[in-house]
C-alpha positions in Angstrom: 7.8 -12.0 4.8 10.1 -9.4 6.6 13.1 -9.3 7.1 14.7 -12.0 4.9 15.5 -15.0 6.8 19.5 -14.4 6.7 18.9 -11.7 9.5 17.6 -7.7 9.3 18.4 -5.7 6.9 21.6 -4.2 7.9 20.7 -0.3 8.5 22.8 2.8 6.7 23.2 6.1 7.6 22.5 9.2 4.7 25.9 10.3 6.1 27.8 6.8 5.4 26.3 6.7 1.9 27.6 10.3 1.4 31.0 9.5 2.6 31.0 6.2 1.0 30.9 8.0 -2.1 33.5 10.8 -2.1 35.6 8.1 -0.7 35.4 6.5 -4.1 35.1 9.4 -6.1 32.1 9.2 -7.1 30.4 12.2 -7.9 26.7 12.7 -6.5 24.3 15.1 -6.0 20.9 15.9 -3.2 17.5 15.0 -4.4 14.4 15.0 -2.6 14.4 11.6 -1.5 17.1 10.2 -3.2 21.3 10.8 -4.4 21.6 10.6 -8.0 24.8 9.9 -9.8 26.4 8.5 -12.7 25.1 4.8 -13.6 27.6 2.1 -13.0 25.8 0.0 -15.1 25.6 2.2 -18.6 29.0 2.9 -19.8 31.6 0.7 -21.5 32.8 -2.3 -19.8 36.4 -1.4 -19.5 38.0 -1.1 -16.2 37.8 2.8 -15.6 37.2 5.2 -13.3 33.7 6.5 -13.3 32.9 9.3 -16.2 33.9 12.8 -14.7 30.1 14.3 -13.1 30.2 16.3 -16.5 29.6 14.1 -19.4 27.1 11.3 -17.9 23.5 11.8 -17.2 22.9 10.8 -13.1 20.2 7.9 -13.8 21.4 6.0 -10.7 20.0 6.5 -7.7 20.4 6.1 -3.8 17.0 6.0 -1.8 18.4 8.1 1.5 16.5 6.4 4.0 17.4 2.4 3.0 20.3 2.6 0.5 18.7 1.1 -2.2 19.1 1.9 -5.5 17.5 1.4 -9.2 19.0 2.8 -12.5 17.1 4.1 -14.8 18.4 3.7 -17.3 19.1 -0.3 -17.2 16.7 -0.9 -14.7 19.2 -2.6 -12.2 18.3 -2.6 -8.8 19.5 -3.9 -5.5 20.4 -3.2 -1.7 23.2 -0.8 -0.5 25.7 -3.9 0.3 24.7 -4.7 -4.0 25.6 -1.0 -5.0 28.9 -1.3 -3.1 29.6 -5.0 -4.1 29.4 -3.5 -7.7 31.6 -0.4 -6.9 34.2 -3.2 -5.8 34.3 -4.8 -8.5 34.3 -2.0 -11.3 37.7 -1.1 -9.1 38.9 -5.0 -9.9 38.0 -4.4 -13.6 35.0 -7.1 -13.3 32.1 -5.9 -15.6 29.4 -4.9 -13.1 26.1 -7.4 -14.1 23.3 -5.7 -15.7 19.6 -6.6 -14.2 19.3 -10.0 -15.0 16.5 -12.1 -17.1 12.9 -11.4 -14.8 12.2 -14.2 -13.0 9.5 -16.9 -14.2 6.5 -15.6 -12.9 7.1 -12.2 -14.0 7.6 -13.7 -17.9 4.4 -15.9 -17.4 2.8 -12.7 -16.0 4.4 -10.6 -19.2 3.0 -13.3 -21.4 -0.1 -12.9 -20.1 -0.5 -9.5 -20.6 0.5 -9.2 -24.0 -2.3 -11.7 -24.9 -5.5 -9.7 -22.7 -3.6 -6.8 -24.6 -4.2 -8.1 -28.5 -7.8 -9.1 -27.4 -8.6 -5.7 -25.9 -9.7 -3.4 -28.0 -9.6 1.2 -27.8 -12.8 2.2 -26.4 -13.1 4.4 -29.5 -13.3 1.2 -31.8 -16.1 -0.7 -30.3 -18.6 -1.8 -32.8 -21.1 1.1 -33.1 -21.5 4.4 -30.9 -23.8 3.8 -28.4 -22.1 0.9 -27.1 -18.8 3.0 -26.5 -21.6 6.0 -25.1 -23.1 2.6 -22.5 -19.4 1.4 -21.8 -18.5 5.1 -20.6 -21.3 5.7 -19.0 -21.3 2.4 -16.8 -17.4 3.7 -15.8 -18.5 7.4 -15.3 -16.1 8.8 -17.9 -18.4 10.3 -20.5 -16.8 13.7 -20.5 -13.3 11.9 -21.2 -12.5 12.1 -24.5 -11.0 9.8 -27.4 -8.1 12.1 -27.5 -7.6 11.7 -23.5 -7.8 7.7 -23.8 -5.9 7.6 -26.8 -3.3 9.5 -25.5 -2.9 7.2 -22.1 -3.5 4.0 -24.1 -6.4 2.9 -22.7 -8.4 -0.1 -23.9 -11.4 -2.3 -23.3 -11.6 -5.8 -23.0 -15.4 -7.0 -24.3 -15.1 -10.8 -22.4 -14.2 -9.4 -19.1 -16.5 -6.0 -19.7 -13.2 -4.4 -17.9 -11.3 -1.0 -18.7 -7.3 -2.1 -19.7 -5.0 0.6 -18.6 -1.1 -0.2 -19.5 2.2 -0.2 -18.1 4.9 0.5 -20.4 8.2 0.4 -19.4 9.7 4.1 -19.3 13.1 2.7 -20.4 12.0 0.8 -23.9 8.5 1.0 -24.1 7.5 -2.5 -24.2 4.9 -3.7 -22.1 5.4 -4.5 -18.6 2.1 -5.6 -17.4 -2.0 -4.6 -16.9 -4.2 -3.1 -14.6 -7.9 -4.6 -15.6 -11.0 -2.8 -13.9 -14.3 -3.7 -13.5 -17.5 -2.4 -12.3 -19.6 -4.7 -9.9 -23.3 -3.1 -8.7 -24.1 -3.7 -5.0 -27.6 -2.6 -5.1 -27.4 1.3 -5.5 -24.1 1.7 -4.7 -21.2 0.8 -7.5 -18.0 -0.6 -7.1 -14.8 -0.5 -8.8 -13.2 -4.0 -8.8 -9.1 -4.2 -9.8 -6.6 -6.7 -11.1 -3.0 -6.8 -12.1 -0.9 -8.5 -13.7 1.9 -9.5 -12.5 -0.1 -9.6 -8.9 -0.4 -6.9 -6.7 3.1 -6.8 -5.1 5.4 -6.7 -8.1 3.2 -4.1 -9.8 4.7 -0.8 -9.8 3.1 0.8 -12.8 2.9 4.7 -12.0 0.2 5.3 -15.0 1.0 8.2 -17.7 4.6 7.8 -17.0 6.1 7.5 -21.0 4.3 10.8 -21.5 6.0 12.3 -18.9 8.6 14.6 -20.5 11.9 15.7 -19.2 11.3 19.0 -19.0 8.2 18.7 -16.7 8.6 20.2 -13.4 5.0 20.2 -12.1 3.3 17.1 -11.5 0.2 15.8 -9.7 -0.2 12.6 -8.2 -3.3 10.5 -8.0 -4.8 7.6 -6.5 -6.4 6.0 -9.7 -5.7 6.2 -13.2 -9.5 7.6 -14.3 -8.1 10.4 -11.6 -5.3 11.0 -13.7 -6.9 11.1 -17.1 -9.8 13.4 -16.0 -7.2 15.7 -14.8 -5.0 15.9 -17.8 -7.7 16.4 -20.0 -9.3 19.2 -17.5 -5.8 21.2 -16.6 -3.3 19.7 -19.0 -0.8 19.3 -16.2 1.6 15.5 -16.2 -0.6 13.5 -14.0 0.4 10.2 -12.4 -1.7 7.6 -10.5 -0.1 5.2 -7.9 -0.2 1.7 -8.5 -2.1 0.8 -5.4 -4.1 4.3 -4.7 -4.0 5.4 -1.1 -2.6 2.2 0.1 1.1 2.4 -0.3 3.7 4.2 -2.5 6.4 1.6 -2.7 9.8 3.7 -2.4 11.4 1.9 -5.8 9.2 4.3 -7.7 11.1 7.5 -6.0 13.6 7.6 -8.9 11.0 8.5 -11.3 9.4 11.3 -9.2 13.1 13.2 -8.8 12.8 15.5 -11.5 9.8 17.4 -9.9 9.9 20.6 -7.9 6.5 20.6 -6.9 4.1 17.7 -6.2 0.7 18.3 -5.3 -1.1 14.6 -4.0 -4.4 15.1 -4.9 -5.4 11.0 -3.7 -9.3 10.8 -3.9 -12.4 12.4 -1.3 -11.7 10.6 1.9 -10.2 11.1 5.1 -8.3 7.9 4.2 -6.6 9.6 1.0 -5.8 12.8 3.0 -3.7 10.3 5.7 -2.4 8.7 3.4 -0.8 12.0 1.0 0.2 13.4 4.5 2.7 10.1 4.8 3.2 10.1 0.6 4.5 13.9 1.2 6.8 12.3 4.0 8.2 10.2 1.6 8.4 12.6 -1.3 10.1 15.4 1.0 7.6 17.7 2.4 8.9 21.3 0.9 8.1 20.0 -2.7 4.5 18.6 -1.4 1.1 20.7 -2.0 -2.2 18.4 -0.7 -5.7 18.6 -2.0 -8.0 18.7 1.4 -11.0 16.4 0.4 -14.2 18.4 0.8 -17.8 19.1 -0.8 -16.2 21.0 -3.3 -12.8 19.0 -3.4 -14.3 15.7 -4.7 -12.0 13.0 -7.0 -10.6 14.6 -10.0 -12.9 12.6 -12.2 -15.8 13.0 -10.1 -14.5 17.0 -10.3 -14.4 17.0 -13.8 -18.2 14.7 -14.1 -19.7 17.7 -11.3 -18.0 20.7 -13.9 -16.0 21.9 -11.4 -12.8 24.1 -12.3 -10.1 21.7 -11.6 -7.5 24.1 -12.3 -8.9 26.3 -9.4 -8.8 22.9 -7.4 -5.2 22.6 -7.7 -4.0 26.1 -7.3 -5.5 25.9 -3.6 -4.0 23.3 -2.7 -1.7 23.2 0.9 1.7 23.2 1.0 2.7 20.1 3.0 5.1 21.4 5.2 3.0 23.4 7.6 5.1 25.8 10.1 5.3 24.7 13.8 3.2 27.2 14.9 -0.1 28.2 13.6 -3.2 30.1 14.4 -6.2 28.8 14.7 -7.4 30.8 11.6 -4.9 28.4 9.6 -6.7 24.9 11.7 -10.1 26.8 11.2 -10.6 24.5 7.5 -9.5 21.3 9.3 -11.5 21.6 12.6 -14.8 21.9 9.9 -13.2 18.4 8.2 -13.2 16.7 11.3 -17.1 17.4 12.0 -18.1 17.2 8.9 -16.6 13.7 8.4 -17.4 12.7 12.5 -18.0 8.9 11.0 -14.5 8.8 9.1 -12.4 10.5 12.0 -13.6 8.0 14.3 -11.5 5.4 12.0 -12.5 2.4 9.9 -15.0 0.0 11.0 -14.6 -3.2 11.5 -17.2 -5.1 9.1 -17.4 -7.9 11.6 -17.1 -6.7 14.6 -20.6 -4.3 15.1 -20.4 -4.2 18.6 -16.6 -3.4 18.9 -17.8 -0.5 16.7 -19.5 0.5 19.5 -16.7 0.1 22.0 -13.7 1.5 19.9 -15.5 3.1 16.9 -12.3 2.1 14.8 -8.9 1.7 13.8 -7.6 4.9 13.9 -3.5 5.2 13.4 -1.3 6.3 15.9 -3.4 4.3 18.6 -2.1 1.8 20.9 -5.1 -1.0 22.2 -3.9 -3.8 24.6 -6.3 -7.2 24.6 -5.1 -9.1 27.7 -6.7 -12.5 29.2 -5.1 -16.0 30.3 -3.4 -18.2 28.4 -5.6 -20.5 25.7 -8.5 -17.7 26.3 -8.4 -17.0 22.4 -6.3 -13.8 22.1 -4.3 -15.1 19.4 -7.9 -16.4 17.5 -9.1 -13.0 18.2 -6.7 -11.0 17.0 -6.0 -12.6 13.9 -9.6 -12.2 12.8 -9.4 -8.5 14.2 -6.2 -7.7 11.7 -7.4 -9.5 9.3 -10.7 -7.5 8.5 -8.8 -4.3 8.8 -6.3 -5.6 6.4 -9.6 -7.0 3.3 -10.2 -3.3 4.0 -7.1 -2.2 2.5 -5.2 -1.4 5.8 -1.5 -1.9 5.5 -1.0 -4.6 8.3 2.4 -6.0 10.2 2.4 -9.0 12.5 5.2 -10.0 14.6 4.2 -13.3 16.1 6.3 -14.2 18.8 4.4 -16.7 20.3 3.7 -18.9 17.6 5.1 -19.3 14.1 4.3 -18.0 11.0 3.0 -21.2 9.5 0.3 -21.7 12.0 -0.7 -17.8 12.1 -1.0 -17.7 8.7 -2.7 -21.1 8.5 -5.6 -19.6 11.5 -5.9 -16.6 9.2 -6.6 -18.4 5.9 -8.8 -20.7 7.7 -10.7 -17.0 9.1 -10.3 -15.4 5.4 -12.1 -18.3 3.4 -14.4 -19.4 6.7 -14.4 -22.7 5.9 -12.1 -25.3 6.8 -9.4 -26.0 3.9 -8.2 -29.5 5.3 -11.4 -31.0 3.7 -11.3 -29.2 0.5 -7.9 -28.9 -0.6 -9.1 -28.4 -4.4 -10.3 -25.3 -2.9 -6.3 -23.9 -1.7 -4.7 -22.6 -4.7 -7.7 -20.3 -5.2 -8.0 -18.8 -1.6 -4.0 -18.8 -1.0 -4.0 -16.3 -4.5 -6.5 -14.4 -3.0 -5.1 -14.0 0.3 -1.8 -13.2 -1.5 -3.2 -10.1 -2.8 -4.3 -8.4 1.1 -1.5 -5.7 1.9 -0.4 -8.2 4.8 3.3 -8.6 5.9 4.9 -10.8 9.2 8.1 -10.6 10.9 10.3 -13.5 11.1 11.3 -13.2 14.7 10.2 -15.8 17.1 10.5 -16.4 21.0 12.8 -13.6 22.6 13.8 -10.9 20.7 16.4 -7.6 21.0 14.1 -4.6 21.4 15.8 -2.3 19.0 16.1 -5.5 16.5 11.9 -5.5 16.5 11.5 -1.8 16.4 14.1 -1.3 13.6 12.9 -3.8 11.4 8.9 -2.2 11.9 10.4 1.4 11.1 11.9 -0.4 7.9 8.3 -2.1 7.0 6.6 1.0 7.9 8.8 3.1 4.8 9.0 0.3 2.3 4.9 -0.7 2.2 3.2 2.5 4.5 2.1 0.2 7.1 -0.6 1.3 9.6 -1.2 -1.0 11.6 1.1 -3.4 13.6 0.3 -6.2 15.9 2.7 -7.3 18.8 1.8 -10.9 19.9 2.8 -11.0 22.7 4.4 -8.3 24.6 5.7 -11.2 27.2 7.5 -13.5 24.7 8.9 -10.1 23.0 10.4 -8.5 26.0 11.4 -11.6 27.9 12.9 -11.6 31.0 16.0 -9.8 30.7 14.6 -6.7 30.3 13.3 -5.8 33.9 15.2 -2.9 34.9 13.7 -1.3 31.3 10.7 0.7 31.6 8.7 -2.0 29.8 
């Protein structure tokens, strides 16, 4: 739920962090999407000033758009108020506190982990050949070698028939949690099915990070970690795959992407993954961006690498991200032919159970605004909810700000809609849907009845950075504007 309940998140400038910090003497310098400076959480505990810039390594940083800030180092985290709470009390000669023990779901979810991970075994070790050459096979990734999964630490797990990729913790090495994958066949078609553990939003595994090294300055950044093994074995380049693909690039996993002067997003073969590396490269800062168009010849690195295709090549045509504000047509010319080659996917994503507001709308597509009005108890609310909510089992980033009723009872509707059955006679049947419905990329405001219009729109800019939301739903625009605001062109 956003914000927390004690209020919004108080907003800071990139100017008040900057003079916050030569106020205090504390030396800093400009990265792409973050400060970095000295840690206050590595050196000795005395009372001191902090280490002159020369002698520590800068593993703290300062997101500049929220003010957050992790260290790498120690893996402390918090809010801007935390960062200066701790400044404050390094000046008292208080010891600032080092991340503390992980909560209990995240050990259960650790424990957990380490157990599928003794079962599974490397791919390489399964009992005879042709059942590692019918294991590959089924996942597509013949042409990736023992080396490749060795290298990236991949396993299998024979119970589950599902691939086990690893998240290591880039401080210590030990192991922080799983990503399982499984194929399911839907007649011709195949599908990928994911899980994690711990669940989907405390996982923030960026895959092939350990391997990383420090002097790596090029990296490219995927949408799935067969993505990023295909394309280290084809190019040799540091490849990374987001935790969540195209959905969302949560901003605590910045810090780790600093060191790089160039970036190229290279997210899968949809119009989709070329949104979503457009607001990535946003994120990342756009001068350091380069973005694989999706195309015929532009497929999925693994796909790329399964077709024989010269991935290499690939990558060295990729576009910068930061186009210039005025172009020619010659430089729109490739995505004009895109958008007609892909007429279905530029008309937006389909609603699987609406058909015949298909028809109507053709989509979500972002950037859209679509008013549903009627009289009160005509089943707007009803509506909606089921609208949102098969746009959100599709993997779209959704907001709600229900100002007319509470969250309780919206998210109650919603369940009800998600499981289509009624609960209240099956409560056995709860735990099961609730973890499922846990898992959709769905996220409400806490505001009810009349609201301050900038309150609303700064807390939706602040969900829109931290978890790439694309789609927000206002209900409704009477209770949020209240009465007070007549003279305001509403």
């Amino acid at each position: 739920v956003l914000p927390s309940p004690e209020g919004p998140v108080p907003s800071v400038s990139i100017t008040e962090i900057r003079q916050y910090l030569r106020a205090q003497g504390i030396p800093f310098h400009d990265g792409y999407s973050c400060l970095h400076t000295p840690s206050l959480f590595t050196d000795s505990r005395e009372s001191q000033p902090p280490p002159p810039a020369t002698s520590a390594p800068y593993t703290l940083f300062i997101d500049k758009t929220t003010g957050s800030f992790l260290c790498t180092a120690t893996l402390a985290e918090g809010t801007w108020q935390d960062f200066q709470a701790n400044v404050e009390l390094r000046h008292r000669g208080v010891p600032p506190a080092s991340s503390e023990e992980p909560e209990e779901d995240t050990r259960r979810a650790r424990e957990d982990a380490r157990c599928i991970w003794e079962r599974a075994v490397p791919l390489w070790d399964l009992l005879d050949e042709d059942e590692t050459n019918k294991t590959k096979a089924v996942f597509g990734i013949s042409l990736v070698t023992d080396t490749t999964l060795k290298r990236f630490g991949v396993r299998y797990l024979r119970a589950a028939k599902s691939l086990v990729f690893p998240w290591f913790s880039p401080r210590d090495a030990t192991l922080k949690g799983l990503k399982l994958v499984r194929v399911e066949k839907k007649g011709d078609a195949i599908a990928y099915v994911e899980e994690t553990l711990p669940r989907f939003d405390s996982y923030r595994n960026l895959f092939g990070l350990p391997l990383v090294s420090r002097r790596d300055t090029e990296l490219v950044l995927t949408g799935w970690e067969l993505d990023a093994l295909a394309l280290h074995q084809a190019t040799g380049v540091a490849s990374l795959a987001l935790p969540r693909g195209a959905t969302c690039l949560p901003p605590a996993l910045l810090p780790y992407l600093e060191q790089f002067k160039r970036i190229t997003l290279w997210l899968g073969e949809d119009l989709r993954s070329w949104e979503a590396a457009k607001l990535f490269a946003r994120k990342l800062s756009l001068k350091r961006c380069s973005l694989v168009r999706p195309g015929d010849l532009q497929p999925r690195p693994l796909e790329a690498l399964n077709q024989g295709l010269n991935l290499t090549k690939i990558l060295r045509a990729a576009l910068p991200a930061s186009h210039k504000s005025i172009v020619s047509f010659r430089q729109l010319r490739e995505e004009v032919f895109g958008e007609l080659v892909n007429t279905e996917q530029v008309a937006g994503i389909k609603w699987a159970r609406f058909p015949e507001l298909n028809k109507l709308l053709k989509g979500h597509r972002r950037g859209e605004l679509t008013i549903f009005t009627g009289p009160t108890g005509s089943g707007k609310t009803t509506f909606i909810s089921e609208y949102a909510l098969d746009l959100c089992m599709q993997g779209v980033c959704t907001l709600w700000g229900s100002f007319e009723i509470n969250n309780v009872r919206l998210a109650k509707i919603m369940l009800t809609q998600f499981a289509a059955q009624r609960l209240e006679d099956q409560l056995e049947l709860y735990d099961e849907w609730a973890d499922r419905f846990e898992d959709l990329p769905l996220y409400f405001m806490t505001f009810h009845g009349q609201q301050n219009i900038k309150t609303v729109i700064d807390t939706m800019q602040h969900a829109v950075y931290m978890y790439d939301i694309t789609h927000v739903v206002v209900d409704n625009l009477q209770f949020m504007m209240g009465h007070e605001h007549l003279s305001v062109d509403r």
